[in-house]
C-alpha positions as CSV (number, residue, x, y, z in Angstrom):
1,X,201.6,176.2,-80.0
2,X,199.1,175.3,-77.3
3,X,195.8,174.8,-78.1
4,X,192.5,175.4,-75.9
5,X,190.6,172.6,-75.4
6,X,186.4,172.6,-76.2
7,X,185.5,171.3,-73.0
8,X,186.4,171.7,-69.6
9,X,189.6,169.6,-69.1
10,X,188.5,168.3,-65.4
11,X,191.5,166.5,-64.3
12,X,193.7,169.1,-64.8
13,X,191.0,171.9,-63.3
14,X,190.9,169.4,-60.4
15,X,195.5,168.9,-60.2
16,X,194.2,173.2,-60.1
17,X,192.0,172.7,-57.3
18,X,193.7,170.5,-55.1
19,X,196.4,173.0,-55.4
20,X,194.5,175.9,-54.0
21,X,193.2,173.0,-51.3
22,X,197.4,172.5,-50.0
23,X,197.5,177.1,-49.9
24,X,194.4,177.4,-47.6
25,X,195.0,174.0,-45.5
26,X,198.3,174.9,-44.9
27,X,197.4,178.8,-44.0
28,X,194.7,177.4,-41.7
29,X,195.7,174.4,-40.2
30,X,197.7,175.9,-37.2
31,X,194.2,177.0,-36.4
32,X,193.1,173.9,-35.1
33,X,196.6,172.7,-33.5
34,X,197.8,175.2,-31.5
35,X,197.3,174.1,-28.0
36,X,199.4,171.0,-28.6
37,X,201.7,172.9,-31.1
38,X,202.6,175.2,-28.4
39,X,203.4,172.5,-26.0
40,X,205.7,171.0,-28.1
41,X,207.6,173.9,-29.0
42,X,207.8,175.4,-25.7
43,X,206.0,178.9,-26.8
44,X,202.9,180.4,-25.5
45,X,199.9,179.8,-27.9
46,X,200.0,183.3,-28.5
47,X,203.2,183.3,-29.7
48,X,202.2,180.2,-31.9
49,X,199.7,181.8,-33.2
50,X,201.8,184.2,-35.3
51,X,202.5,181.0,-37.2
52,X,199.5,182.2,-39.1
53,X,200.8,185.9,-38.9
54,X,204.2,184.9,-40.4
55,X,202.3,183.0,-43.4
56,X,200.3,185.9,-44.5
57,X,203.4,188.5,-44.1
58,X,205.0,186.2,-46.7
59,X,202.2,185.9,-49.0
60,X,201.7,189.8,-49.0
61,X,205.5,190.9,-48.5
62,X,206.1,188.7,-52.0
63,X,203.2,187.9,-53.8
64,X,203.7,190.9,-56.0
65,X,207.0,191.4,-56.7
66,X,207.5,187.5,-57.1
67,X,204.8,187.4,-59.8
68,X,206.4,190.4,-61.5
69,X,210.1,188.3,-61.5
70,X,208.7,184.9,-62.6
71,X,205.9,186.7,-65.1
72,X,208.0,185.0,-67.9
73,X,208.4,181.7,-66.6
74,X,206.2,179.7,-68.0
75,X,203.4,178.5,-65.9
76,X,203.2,174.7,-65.3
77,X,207.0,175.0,-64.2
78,X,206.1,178.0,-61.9
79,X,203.4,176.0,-60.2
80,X,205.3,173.1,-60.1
81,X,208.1,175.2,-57.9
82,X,205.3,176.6,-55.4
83,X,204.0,173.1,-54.7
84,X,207.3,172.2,-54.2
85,X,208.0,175.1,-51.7
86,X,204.8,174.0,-49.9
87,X,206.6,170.3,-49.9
88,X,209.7,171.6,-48.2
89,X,208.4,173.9,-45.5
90,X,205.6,171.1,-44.3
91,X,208.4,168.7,-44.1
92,X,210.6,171.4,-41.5
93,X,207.2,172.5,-39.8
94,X,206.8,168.7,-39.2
95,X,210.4,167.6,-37.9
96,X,211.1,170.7,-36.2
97,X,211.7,171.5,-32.6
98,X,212.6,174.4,-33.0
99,X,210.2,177.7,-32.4
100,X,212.4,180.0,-34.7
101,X,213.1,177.5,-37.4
102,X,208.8,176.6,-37.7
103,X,208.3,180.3,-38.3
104,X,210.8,180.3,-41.1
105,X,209.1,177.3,-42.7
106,X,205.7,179.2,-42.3
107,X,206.9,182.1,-44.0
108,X,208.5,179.8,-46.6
109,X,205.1,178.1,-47.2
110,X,203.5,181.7,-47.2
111,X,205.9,182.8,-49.9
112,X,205.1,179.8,-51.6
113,X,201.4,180.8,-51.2
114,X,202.2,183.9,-52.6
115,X,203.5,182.5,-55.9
116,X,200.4,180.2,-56.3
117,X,197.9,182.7,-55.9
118,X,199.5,184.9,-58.5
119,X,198.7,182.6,-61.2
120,X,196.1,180.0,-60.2
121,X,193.3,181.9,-61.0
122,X,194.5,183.0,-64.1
123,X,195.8,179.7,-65.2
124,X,192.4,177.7,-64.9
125,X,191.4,180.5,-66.9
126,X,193.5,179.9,-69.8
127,X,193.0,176.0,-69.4
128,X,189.3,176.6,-70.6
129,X,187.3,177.7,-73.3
130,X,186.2,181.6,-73.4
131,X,182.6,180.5,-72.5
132,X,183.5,178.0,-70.3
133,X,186.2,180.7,-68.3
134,X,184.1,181.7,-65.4
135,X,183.1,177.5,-64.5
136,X,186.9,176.9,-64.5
137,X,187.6,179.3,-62.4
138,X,185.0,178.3,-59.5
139,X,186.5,174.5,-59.8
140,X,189.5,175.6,-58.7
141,X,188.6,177.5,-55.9
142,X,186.3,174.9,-54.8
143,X,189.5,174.1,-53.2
144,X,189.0,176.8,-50.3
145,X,185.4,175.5,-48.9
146,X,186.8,172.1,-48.8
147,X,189.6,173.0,-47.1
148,X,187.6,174.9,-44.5
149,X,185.0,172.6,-44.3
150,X,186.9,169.2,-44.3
151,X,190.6,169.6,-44.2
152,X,190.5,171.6,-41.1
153,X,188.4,169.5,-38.9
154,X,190.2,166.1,-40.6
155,X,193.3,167.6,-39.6
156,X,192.8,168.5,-35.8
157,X,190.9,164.9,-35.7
158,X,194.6,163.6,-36.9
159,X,196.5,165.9,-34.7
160,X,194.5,164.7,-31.8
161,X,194.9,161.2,-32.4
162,X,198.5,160.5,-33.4
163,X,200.3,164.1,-33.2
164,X,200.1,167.4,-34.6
165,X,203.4,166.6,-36.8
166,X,201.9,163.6,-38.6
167,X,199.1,166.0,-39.9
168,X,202.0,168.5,-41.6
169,X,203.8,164.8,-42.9
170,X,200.3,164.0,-44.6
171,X,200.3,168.0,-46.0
172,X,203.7,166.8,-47.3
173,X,202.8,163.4,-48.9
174,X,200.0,165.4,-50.4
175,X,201.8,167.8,-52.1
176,X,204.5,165.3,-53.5
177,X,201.4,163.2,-54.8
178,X,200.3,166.2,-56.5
179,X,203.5,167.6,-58.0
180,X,203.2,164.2,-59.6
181,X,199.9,164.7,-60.8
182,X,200.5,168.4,-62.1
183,X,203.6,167.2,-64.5
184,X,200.8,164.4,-65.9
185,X,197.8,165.9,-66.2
186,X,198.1,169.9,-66.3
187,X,198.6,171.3,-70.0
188,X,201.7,173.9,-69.8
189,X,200.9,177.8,-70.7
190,X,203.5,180.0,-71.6
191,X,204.6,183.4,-69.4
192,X,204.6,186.5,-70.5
193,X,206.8,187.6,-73.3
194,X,209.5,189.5,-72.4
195,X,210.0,192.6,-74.2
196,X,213.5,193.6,-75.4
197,X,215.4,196.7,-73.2
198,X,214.3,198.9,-75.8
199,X,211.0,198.0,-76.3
200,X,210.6,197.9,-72.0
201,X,212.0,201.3,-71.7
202,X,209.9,203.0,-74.2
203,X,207.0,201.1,-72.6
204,X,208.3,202.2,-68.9
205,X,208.7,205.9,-70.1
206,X,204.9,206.1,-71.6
207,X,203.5,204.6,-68.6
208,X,205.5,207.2,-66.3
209,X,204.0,210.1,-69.0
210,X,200.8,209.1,-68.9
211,X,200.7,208.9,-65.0
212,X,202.4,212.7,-64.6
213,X,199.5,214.1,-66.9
214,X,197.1,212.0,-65.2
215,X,198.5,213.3,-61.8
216,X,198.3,210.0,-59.7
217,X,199.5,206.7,-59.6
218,X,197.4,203.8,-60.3
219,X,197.3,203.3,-57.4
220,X,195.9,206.3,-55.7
221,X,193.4,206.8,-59.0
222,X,191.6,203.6,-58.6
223,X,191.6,204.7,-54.9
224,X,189.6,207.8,-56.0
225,X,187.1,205.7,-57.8
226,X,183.5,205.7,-55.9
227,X,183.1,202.6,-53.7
228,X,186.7,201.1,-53.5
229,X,187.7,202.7,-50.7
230,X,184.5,201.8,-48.5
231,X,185.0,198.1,-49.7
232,X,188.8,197.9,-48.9
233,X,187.6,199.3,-45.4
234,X,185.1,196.4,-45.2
235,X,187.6,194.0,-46.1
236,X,190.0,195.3,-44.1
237,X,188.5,195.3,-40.6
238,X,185.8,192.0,-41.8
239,X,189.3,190.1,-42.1
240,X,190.7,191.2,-38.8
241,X,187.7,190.4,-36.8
242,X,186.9,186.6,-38.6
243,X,191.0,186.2,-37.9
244,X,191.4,187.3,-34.0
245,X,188.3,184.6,-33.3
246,X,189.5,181.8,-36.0
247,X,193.5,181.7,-35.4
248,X,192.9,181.3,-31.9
249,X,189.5,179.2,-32.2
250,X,191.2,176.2,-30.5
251,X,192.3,177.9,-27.7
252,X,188.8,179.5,-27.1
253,X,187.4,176.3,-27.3
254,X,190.3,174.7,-24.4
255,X,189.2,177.2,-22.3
256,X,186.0,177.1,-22.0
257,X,186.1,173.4,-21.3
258,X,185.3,172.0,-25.5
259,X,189.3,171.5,-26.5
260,X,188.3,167.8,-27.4
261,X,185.9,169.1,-29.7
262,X,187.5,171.0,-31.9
263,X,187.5,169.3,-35.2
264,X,183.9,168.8,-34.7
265,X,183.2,172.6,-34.5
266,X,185.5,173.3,-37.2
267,X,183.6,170.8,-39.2
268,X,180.0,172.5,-38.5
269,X,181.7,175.8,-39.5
270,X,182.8,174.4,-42.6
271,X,179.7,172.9,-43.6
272,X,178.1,176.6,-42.8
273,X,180.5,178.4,-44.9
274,X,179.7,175.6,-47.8
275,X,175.9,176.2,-47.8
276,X,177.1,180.1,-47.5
277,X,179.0,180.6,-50.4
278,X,175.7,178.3,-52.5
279,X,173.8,180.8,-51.1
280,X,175.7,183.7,-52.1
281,X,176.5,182.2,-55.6
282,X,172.9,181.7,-56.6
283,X,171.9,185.7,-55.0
284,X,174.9,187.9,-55.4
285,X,174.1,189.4,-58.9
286,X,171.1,190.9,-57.7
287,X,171.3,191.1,-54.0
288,X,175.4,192.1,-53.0
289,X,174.2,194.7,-50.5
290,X,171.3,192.7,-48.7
291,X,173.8,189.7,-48.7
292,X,176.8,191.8,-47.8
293,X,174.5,193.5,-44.6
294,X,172.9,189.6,-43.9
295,X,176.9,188.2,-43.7
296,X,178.1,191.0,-41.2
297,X,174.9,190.6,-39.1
298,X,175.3,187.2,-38.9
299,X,178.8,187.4,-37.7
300,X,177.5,189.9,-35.2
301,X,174.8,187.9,-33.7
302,X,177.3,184.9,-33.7
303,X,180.0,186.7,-31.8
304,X,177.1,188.0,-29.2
305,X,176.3,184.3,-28.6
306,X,179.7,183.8,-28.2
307,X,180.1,186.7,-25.8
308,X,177.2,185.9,-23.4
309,X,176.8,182.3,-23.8
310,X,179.6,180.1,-24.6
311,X,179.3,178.0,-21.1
312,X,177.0,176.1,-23.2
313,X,178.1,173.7,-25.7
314,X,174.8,174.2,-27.6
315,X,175.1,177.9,-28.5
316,X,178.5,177.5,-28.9
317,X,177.2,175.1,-31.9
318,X,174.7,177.6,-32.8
319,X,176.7,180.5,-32.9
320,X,179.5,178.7,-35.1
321,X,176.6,178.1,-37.6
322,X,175.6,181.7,-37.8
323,X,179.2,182.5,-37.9
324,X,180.3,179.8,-41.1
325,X,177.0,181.3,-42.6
326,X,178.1,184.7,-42.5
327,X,181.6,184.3,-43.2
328,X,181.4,181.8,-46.0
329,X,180.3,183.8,-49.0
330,X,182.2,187.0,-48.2
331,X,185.2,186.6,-50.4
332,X,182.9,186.6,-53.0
333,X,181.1,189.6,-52.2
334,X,184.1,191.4,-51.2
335,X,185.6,190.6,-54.6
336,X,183.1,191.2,-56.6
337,X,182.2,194.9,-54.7
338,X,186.1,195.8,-55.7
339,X,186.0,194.5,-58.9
340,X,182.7,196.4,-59.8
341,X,183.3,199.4,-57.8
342,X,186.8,199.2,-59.7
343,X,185.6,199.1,-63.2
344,X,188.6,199.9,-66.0
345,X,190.8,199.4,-62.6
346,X,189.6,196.5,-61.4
347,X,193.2,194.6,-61.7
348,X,194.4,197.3,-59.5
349,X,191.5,196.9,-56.8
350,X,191.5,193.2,-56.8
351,X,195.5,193.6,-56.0
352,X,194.5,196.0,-53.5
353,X,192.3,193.9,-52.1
354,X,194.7,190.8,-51.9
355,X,197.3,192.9,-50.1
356,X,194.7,194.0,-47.7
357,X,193.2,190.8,-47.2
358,X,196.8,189.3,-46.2
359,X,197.9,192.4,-44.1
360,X,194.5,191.8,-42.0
361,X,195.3,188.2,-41.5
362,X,198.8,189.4,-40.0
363,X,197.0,191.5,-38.4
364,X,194.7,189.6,-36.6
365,X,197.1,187.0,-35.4
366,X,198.9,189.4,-33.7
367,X,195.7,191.6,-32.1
368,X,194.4,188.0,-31.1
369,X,198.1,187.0,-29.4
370,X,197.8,190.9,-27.3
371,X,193.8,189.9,-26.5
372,X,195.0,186.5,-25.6
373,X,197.8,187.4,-23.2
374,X,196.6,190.3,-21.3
375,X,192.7,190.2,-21.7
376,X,192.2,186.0,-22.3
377,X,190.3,184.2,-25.1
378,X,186.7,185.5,-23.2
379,X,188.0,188.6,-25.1
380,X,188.2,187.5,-29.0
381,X,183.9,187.7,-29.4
382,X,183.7,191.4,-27.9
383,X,186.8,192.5,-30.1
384,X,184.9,191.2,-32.6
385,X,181.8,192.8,-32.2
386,X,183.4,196.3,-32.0
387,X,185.4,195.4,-35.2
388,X,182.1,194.7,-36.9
389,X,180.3,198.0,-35.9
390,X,182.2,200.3,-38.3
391,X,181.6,197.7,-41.0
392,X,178.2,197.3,-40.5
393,X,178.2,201.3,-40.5
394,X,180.4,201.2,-44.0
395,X,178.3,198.8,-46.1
396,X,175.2,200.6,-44.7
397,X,176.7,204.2,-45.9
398,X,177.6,203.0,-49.5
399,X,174.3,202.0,-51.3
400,X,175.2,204.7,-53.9
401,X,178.8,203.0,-54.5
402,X,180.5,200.0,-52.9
403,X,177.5,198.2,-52.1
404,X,175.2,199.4,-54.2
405,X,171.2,197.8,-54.2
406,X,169.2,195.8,-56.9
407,X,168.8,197.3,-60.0
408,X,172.3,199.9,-59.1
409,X,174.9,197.5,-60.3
410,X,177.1,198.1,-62.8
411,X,177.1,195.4,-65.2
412,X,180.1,193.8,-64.7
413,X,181.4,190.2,-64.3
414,X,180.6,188.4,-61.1
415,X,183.9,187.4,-59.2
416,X,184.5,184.5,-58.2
417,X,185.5,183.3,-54.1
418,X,189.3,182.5,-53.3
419,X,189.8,183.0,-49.6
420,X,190.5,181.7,-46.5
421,X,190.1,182.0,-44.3
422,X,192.6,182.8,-45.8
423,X,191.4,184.7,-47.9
424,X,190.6,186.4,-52.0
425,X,193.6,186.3,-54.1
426,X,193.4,187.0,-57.8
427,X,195.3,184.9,-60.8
């Protein structure tokens, strides 16, 4: 029988963390390498940018019904299989030459992606102490600032200097290294116990009962609960306007004459988001709806500066600033906006919420390719200022639920930030 240990055990939390580190990098680094990607593989970087689309249709397309086939498995060996999918489809991104066979790896890795999510959270959960839970759970998802803030930017420097394929080779050494370091360090946690045919039928046959009186799927009640609409609206359309502008953030950059400094303003966004999601971690229990408005404004001004003033390097640098700032802590916020606004549903709203949050990164990779192709990359700040009307409009309209003021919060737990760019996932 496992036992919980009384402290934090850190290099297990940490195996945790660098785990969530491979999901985003991986999601994200395309981001950063597409010019030279594209070249390679003969495609337009349009068409290369659905790399990123093709990851998030796997996350969302499997993510669910993956974690409902493997909910018995038990947990270090399911881990242990997504890190080993991630291993695999870096290795064919990296030796392929091939435009067809990258996008099957990239869906591999999002499937993979898909798997991890479903129980990361959950597992640095049960790794930790009950009062110690919620500290667990933010070590591991440090692994999605550092991603953005280093990995990224270390990763176009690399790409730059000895090849876009090298950089996927290191993502593969890495996650080799940490398979190793999961099967040492990371305690194993049993599934979920499978119920016998009887037992699962009876159970099946309640649940359909108690939805026919009720009237409604879970899925359409929580739906019907105050606040989680407007909130899977924000997330929604926030998600497609940050991923039009990010997918394609190297291109923007070639064009207007900055390619070569690329890792350098993915490193000053980074550092933004960092300070954002501090920011947002210290305020969000008594301030979600003044940070919520603050993020989308920022965003707004940043893609203005962007729209009018990119010939200079220096509001480029400015704008990217404002842009990391906004964008950094809005995982959490979004999350936490479900999960309150969610209450007895909030599992259903935070899986919402994920599925949203994947579909909008699909999205945006392909509105971004369309923009790219018949409008050019000029286009990606003014998409993104129209996306961000109607959610500055939403957040503004829900003070009495969604994004409720100080003092109008239910009391509920605070949520912790997963996303990347990539996005909120739940464990």
């Amino acid at each position: 029988m496992s036992r919980t240990p009384a402290r934090l055990p850190l290099p297990a939390l940490l195996a945790l963390a660098t785990a969530v580190f491979v999901t985003s990098l991986t999601e994200t680094l395309p981001a950063g390498l597409l010019p030279a990607m594209s070249t390679d593989l003969g495609v337009g970087e349009s068409a290369m940018g659905q790399s990123v689309t093709i990851y998030a249709i796997g996350t969302a397309a499997t993510a669910i019904p993956l974690s409902a086939a493997t909910a018995g498995w038990r947990r270090k060996r399911l881990l242990l299989v997504a890190m080993a999918g991630f291993a695999v489809a870096n290795t064919v991104t990296a030796v392929s030459a091939n435009y067809p066979l990258t996008m099957a790896a990239r869906f591999v890795a999002g499937v993979a992606a898909g798997l991890a999510w479903a129980l990361l959270a959950g597992y640095a959960r049960r790794l930790a102490p009950a009062h110690l839970q919620g500290r667990a759970i933010a070590i591991v998802m440090t692994g999605i600032p550092v991603a953005l803030s280093l990995g990224v930017p270390a990763g176009t420097f690399l790409g730059d200097a000895v090849g876009w394929r090298v950089t996927f080779s290191v993502m593969t050494v890495l996650a080799v290294v940490l398979l190793g370091w999961i099967a040492v360090t990371v305690p194993d946690r049993p599934g979920q116990r499978r119920e016998g045919p009887r037992r699962e039928r009876q159970r099946r046959e309640g649940q359909r009962e108690g939805q026919r009186r009720e009237g409604r799927t879970p899925v359409l009640r929580t739906l019907a609960l105050p606040g989680v609409a407007p909130v899977l609206f924000v997330t929604l359309v926030l998600v497609l306007a940050h991923t039009v502008l990010y997918t394609y953030i190297a291109t923007f950059l070639d064009r207007l004459g900055m390619g070569g400094s690329t890792d350098v303003v993915l490193l000053v966004f980074g550092a933004a988001s960092l300070l954002s999601i501090w920011i947002v971690g210290v305020h969000i229990h008594r301030r979600l709806r003044a940070l919520t408005l603050a993020s989308t404004v920022l965003f707004a001004v940043a893609a203005t500066v962007l729209a009018i003033a990119a010939d200079s390097p220096a509001a480029v640098y400015a704008a990217v600033t404002l842009w990391g700032l906004g964008w950094g802590g809005a995982p959490t916020l979004l999350q936490t906006a479900v999960g309150d606004a969610g209450g007895e549903e909030a599992d259903t709203a935070q899986a919402m919420l994920v599925t949203l949050w994947n579909a909008a990164m699909a999205g945006g990779g392909v509105v971004g390719g369309v923009l790219l192709d018949r409008l050019g990359s000029r286009s990606f700040p003014w998409s993104v200022l129209v996306l961000l009307v109607p959610v500055l409009a939403v957040v503004a309209g829900a003070r009495a639920h969604g994004f409720p003021g100080a003092g109008e919060r239910t009391d509920t737990a605070i949520g912790t930030s997963t996303g990347t760019g990539t996005g909120t996932r739940t464990g």
